[in-house]
DORO-376556 format. One line per field, with one value per residue (C-alpha): residue in three letters; residue number from 1; x negated, z, y negated. Coordinates in Angstrom, 3 decimals, m for minus. Each point is the difference from the previous one (the first is absolute). Example, Ala and Ser with C-alpha at 12.3 -4.5 7.8 and 13.67 -1.06 7.14 Angstrom:
aa: ala:ser
i: 1:2
px: m12.300:m1.370
pz: 7.800:m0.660
py: 4.500:m3.440
***
This chain:
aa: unk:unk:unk:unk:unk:unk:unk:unk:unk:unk:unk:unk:unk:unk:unk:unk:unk:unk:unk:unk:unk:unk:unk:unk:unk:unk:unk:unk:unk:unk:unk:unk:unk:unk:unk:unk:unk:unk:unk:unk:unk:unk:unk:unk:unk:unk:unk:unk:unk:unk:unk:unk:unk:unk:unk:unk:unk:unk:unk:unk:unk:unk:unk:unk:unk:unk:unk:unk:unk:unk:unk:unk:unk:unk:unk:unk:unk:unk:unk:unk:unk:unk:unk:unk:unk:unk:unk:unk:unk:unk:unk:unk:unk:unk:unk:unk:unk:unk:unk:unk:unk:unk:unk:unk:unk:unk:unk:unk:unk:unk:unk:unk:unk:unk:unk:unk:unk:unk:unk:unk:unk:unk:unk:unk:unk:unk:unk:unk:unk:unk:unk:unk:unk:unk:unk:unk:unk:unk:unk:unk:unk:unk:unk:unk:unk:unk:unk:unk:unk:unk:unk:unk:unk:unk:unk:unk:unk:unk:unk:unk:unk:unk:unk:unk:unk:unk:unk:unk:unk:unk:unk:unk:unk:unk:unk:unk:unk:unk:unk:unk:unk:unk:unk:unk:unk:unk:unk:unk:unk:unk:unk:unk:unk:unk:unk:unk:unk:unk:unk:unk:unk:unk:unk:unk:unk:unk:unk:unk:unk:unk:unk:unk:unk:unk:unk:unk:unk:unk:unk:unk:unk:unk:unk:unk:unk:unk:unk:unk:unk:unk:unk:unk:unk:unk:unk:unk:unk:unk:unk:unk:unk:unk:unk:unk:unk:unk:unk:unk:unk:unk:unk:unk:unk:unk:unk:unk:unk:unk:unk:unk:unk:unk:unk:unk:unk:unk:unk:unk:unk:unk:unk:unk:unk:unk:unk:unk:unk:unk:unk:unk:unk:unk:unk:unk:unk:unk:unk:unk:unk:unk:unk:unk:unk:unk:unk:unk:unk:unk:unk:unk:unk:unk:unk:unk:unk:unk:unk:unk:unk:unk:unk:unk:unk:unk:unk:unk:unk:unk:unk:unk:unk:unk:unk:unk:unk:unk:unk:unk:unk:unk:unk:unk:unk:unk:unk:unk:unk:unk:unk:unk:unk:unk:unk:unk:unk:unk:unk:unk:unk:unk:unk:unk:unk:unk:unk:unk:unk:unk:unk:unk:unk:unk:unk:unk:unk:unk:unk:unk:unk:unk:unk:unk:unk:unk:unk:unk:unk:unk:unk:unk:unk:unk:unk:unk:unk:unk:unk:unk:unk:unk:unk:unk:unk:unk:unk:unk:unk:unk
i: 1:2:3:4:5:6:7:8:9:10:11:12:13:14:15:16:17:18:19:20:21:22:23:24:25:26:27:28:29:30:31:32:33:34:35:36:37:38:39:40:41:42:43:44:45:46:47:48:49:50:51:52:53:54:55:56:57:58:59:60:61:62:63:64:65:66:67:68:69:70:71:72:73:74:75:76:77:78:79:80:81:82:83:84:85:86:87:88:89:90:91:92:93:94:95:96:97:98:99:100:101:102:103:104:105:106:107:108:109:110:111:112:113:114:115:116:117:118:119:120:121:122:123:124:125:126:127:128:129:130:131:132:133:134:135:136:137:138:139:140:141:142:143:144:145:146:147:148:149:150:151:152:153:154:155:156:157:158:159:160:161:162:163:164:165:166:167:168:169:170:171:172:173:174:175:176:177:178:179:180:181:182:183:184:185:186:187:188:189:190:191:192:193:194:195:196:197:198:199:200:201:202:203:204:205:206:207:208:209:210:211:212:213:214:215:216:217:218:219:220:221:222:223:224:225:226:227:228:229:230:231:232:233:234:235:236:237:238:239:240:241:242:243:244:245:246:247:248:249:250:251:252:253:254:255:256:257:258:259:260:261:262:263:264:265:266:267:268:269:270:271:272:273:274:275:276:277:278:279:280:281:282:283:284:285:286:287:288:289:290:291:292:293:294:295:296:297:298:299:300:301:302:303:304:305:306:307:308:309:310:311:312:313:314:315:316:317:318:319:320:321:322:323:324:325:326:327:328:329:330:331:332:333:334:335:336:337:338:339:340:341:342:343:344:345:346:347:348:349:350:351:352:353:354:355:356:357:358:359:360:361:362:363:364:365:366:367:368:369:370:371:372:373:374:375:376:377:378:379:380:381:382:383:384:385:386:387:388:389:390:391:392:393:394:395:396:397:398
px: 11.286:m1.104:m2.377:2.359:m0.642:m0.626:m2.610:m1.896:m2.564:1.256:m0.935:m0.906:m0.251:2.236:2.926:1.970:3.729:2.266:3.725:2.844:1.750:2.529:2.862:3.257:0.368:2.458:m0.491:m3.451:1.257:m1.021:3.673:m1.505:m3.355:0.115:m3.172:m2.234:0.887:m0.819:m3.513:m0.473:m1.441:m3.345:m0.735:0.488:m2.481:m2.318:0.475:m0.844:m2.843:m1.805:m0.017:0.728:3.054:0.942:3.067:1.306:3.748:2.042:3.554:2.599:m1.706:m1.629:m0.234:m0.030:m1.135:3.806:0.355:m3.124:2.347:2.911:m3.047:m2.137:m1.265:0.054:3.658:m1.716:m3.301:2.791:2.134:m3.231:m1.559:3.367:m0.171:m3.217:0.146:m3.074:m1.381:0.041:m2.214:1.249:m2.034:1.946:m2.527:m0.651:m3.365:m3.389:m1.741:3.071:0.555:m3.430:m0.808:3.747:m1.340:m3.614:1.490:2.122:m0.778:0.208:3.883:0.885:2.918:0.054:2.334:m0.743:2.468:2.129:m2.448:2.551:m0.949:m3.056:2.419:0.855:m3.278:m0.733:2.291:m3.766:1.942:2.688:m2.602:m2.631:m3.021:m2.877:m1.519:2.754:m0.185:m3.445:0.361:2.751:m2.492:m2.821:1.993:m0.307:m1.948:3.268:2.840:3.314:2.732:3.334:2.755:1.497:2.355:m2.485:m1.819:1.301:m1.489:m3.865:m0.361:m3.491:1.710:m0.225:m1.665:m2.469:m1.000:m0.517:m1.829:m2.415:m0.522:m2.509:2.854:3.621:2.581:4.252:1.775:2.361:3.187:m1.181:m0.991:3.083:1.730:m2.656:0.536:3.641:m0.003:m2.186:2.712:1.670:m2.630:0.988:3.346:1.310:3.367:2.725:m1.224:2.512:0.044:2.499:m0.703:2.813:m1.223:0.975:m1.753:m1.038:m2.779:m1.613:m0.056:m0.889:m3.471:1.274:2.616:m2.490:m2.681:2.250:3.149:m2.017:m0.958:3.248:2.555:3.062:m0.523:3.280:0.852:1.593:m0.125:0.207:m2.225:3.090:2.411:m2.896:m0.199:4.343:m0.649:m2.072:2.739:2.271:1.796:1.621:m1.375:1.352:m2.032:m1.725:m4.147:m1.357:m3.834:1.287:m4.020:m0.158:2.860:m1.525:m2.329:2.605:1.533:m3.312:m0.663:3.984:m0.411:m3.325:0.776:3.649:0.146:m2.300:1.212:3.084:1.868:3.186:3.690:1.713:m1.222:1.221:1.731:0.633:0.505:m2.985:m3.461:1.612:0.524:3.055:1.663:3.065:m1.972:1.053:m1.490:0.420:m0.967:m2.963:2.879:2.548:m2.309:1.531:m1.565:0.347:m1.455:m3.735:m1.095:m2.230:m0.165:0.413:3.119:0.394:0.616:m3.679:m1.441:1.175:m1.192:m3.170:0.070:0.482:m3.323:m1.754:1.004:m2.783:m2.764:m3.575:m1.028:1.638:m1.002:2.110:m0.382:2.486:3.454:3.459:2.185:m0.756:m1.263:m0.167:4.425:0.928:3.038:m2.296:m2.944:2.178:m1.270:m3.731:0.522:2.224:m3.162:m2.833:2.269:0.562:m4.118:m0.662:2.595:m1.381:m3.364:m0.544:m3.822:0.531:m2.237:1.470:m1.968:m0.348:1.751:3.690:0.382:m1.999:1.454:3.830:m1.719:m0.910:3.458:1.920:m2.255:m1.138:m4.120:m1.074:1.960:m2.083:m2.619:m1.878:0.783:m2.561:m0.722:m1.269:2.782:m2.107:m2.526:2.353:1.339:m3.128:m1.407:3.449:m0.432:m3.501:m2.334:m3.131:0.163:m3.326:0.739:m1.307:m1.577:m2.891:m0.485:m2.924:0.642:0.114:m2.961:m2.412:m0.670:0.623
pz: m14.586:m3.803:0.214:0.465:m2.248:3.050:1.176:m3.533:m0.697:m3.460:0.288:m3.336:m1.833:m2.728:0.848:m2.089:2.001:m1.338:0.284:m0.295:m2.713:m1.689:0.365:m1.577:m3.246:m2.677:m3.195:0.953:3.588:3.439:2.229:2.579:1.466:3.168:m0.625:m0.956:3.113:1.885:m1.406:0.851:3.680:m1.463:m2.821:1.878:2.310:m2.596:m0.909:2.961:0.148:m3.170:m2.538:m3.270:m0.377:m2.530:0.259:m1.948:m0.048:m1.853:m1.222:m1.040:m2.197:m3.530:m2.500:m3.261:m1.410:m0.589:4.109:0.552:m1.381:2.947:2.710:m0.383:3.578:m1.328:1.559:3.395:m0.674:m0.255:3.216:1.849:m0.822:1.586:2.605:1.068:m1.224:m2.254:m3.112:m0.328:m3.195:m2.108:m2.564:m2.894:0.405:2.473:m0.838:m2.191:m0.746:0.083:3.796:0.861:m1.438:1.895:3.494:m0.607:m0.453:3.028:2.706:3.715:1.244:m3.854:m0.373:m3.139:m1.108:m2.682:m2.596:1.525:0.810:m1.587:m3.367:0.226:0.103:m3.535:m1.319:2.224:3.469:1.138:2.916:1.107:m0.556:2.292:m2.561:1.416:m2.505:0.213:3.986:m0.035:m2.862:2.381:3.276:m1.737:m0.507:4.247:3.044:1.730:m0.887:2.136:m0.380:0.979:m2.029:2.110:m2.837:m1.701:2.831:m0.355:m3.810:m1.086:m2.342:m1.462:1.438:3.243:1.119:m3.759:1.572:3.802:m1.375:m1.932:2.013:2.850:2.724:0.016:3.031:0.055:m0.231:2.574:m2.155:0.282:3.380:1.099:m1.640:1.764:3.287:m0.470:m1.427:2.938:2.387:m1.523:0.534:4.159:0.277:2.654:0.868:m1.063:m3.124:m3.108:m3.525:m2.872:m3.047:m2.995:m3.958:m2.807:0.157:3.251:m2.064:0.000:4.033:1.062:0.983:1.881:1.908:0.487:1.901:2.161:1.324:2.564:1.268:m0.630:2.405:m2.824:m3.949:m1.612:m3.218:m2.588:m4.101:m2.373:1.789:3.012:m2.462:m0.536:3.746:0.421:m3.219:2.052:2.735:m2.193:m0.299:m3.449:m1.504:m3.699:m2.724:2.753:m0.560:1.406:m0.695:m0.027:m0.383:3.968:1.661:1.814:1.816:1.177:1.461:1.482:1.077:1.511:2.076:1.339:0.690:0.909:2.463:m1.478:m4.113:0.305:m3.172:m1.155:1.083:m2.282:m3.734:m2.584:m2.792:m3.642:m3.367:m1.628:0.214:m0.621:2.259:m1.968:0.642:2.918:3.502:3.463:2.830:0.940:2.740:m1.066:0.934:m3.026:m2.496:m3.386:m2.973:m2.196:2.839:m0.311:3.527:m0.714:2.983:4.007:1.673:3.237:2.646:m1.229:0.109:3.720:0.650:m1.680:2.091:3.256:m0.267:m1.154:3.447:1.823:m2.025:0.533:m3.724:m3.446:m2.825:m3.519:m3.219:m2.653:m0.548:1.320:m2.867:m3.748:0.948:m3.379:m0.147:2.140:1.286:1.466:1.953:3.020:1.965:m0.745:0.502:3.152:1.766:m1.000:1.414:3.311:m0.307:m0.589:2.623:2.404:m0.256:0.414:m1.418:m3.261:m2.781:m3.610:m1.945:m3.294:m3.544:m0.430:3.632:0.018:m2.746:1.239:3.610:m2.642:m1.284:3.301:1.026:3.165:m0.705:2.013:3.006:m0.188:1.857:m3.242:m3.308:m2.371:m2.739:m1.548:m1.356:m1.030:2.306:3.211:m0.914:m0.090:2.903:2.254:m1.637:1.833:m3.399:m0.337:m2.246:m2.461:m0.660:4.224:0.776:m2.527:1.171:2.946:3.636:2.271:2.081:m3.321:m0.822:1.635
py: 2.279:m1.118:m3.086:m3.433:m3.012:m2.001:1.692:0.326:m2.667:m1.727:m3.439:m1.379:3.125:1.341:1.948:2.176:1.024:2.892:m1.698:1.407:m2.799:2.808:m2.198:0.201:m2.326:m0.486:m1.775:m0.685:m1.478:0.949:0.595:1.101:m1.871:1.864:2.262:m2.885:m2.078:2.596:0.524:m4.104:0.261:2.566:m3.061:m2.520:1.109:0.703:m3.617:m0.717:1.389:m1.394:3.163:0.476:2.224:2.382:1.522:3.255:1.622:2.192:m0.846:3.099:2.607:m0.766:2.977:m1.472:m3.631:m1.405:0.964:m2.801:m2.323:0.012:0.759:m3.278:m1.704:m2.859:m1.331:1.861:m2.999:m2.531:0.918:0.917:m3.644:m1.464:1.757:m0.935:m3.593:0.182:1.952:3.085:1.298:2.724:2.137:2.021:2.578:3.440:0.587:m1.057:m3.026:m2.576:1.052:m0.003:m3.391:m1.672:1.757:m1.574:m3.416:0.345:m2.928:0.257:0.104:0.717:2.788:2.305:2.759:2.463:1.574:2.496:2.924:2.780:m1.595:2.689:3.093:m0.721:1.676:3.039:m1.458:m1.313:m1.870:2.723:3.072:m1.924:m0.123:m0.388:m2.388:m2.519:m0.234:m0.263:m3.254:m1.692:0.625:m1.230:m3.710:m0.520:0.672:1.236:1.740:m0.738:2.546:m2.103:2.591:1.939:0.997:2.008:1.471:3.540:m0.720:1.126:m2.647:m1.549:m3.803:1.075:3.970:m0.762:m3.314:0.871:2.815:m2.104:m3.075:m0.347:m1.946:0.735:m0.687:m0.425:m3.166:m1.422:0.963:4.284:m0.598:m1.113:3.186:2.089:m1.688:0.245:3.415:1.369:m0.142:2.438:2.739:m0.213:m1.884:m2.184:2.516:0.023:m0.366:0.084:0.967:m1.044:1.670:m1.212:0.595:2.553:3.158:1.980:1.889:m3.970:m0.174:3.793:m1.178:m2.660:2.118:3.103:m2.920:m2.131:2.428:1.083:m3.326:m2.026:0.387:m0.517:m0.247:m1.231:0.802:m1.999:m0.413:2.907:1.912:0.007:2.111:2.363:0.805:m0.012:2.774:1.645:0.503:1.070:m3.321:m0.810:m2.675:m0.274:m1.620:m1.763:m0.017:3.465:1.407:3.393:0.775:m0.588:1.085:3.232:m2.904:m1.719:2.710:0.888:m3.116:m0.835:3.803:m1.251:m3.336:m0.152:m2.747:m2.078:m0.102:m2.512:m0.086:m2.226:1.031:m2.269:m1.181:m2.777:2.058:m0.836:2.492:m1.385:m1.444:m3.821:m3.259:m0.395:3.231:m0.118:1.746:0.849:1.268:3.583:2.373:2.514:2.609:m1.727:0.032:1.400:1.719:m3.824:m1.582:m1.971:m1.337:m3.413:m1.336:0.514:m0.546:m2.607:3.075:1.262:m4.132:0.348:3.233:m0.942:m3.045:1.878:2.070:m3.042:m2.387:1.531:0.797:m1.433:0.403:0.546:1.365:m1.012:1.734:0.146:m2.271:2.137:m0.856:m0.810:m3.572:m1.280:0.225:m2.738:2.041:2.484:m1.905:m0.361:2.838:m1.609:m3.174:0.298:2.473:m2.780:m2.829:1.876:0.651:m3.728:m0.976:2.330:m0.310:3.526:0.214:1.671:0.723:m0.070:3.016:m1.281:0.023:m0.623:m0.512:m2.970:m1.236:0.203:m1.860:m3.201:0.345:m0.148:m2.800:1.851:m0.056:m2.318:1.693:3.615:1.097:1.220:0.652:2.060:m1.112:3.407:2.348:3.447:m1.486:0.148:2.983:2.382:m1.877:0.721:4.049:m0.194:m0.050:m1.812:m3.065:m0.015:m4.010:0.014:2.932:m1.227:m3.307:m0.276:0.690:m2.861:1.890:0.809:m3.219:m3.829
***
């Protein structure tokens, strides 16, 4: 286990915390705060205990200078200092003398956020190419460096693998291990243990599939990545989504595995990618050649529903329709409603599936939900994440 903030001495010193603050925004507004209030309980602590914080994030990618101008942290300062009910500093700088003279003012319990830390990829991508330089200026602004983004864990970037590299204490915060903690179960499963993968492309999930069929019991199949496996039994599908680039693995991996890949029987049918456009729902056996399947159909909900009844853990990655039509979130929403309404103990794998759980209003009623999208999905293909594996073992130092 990585070294835990709670059991790292950082009363009164200065801290410097990696968050993960890449939030969506519009018009130079936050719409969705969730990420932030979720890095709250690691602050708050360090509040608590008397240091002077310092607090770095990236927000989308930044290439050129007109891309700094739609990427600012500032609204992130605003909504952060809300949140926490006091102020929260923010420098317009990554790096030099402006930073280093706002950190040396900082007082006991005082919060400050830098610039958005992709501003340095403009000249050279200092922050996405990990230079060395530029994590060894950001460690040298604190005595310990607390790496609370899961998000970018699977990332070598100098914010957080050039900082832990450079700084003489570094340990997790609460929010990554939670995700660990959570994550960890997966690696020896309480049976029967259940996956759902939904989402576009197959050739995105092979990892996934290749680590966990042998330890789930059932993975259920839903999205675009469904038609690619009905394809793959010969099935027409029309102009429905298919990455032709993987069908010989699904066949492989539906001979292998034939009792354990469960796929849809019945889909939600239209003649174009629209919400507008007339749809019906057909047997995969009726499909015709003008036919695009976005969606499940209700026998495949209850089938889906009938291998979830008894499972002791869930795995989620992936919506099963084209969640952003609102005629064809009904096979999503109606699994994470018999999740939440079950309380089987599920775990939400990141990216869009998280984001359709805020939608339906079903959060609060899930076991865990990840809050890393890349992150979540190298961890659950069994690769090392650099963001952790450089941060100090719990048994080196403390």
């Amino acid at each position: 286990m990585k070294k835990r903030l709670n059991k790292t001495n950082i009363k009164n010193k200065t801290v410097i915390i990696r968050c993960d603050f890449n939030v969506p925004m519009k018009n130079g507004k936050i719409i969705d705060n969730t990420r932030i209030v979720k890095s709250l309980e690691t602050i708050k602590y360090c509040i608590k205990q008397n240091t002077k914080i310092v607090l770095l994030s990236h927000l989308g990618r930044v290439k050129t200078e007109e891309d700094k101008k739609e990427k600012s942290l500032k609204p992130v300062a605003e909504e952060l200092s809300k949140l926490l009910e006091k102020e929260v500093k923010f420098c317009r700088n990554t790096s030099g003398k402006e930073v280093e003279k706002e950190v040396k003012s900082l007082k006991e319990q005082e919060v400050l956020l830098l610039e958005n830390t992709r501003y340095e990829d403009v000249e050279g991508k200092k922050e996405s190419n990990n230079d060395k330089d530029l994590g060894a200026f950001w460690a040298s602004l604190g005595d310990v460096f607390i790496n609370d983004a899961f998000g970018t864990a699977h990332r070598a970037h100098a914010s957080n693998v050039g900082i832990a590299s450079s700084i003489k204490e570094s340990c997790i915060g609460f929010l990554i291990e939670k995700e660990l903690n959570a994550l960890e179960e997966l690696k020896c499963p309480n049976t029967p243990f259940v996956v759902i993968l939904g989402g576009s492309k197959v050739g995105d999930k092979i990892g996934v599939i290749e680590n966990l069929v042998e330890k789930a019991d059932k993975i259920l199949i839903g999205g675009g990545m469904a038609l690619t496996f009905l394809k793959a039994e010969e099935y027409e599908i029309g102009n429905s989504l298919c990455d032709a680039e993987h069908l010989e693995f699904c066949k492989n991996i539906l001979e292998k595995y034939p009792e354990k890949i469960i796929l849809p029987v019945d889909v939600k049918v239209t003649t174009e990618f629209s919400n507008d456009t007339p749809s019906s729902e057909k047997d995969i056996s009726q499909m015709e050649f003008s036919d695009m399947a976005l969606d499940i159909g209700e026998q495949t909900i209850e089938i889906f529903e009938n291998h979830l009844k008894d499972a002791k853990l869930i795995l989620w990655n992936g919506p099963l329709g084209v969640y952003e039509f609102e005629n064809y979130k009904m096979g999503t929403d109606k699994i994470l409603n018999y999740l939440a309404t079950s309380h089987i103990k599920t775990i939400l794998g990141g990216g869009d599936i998280v984001a359709c759980a805020t939608a339906a209003g079903v959060n609060d009623k899930i076991y865990h939900i990840s809050t890393g999208g890349g992150a979540t999905l190298e961890y659950l293909e069994g690769k090392k994440l650099p963001g952790i594996e450089t941060i100090d073992d719990d048994n080196i130092k403390g």
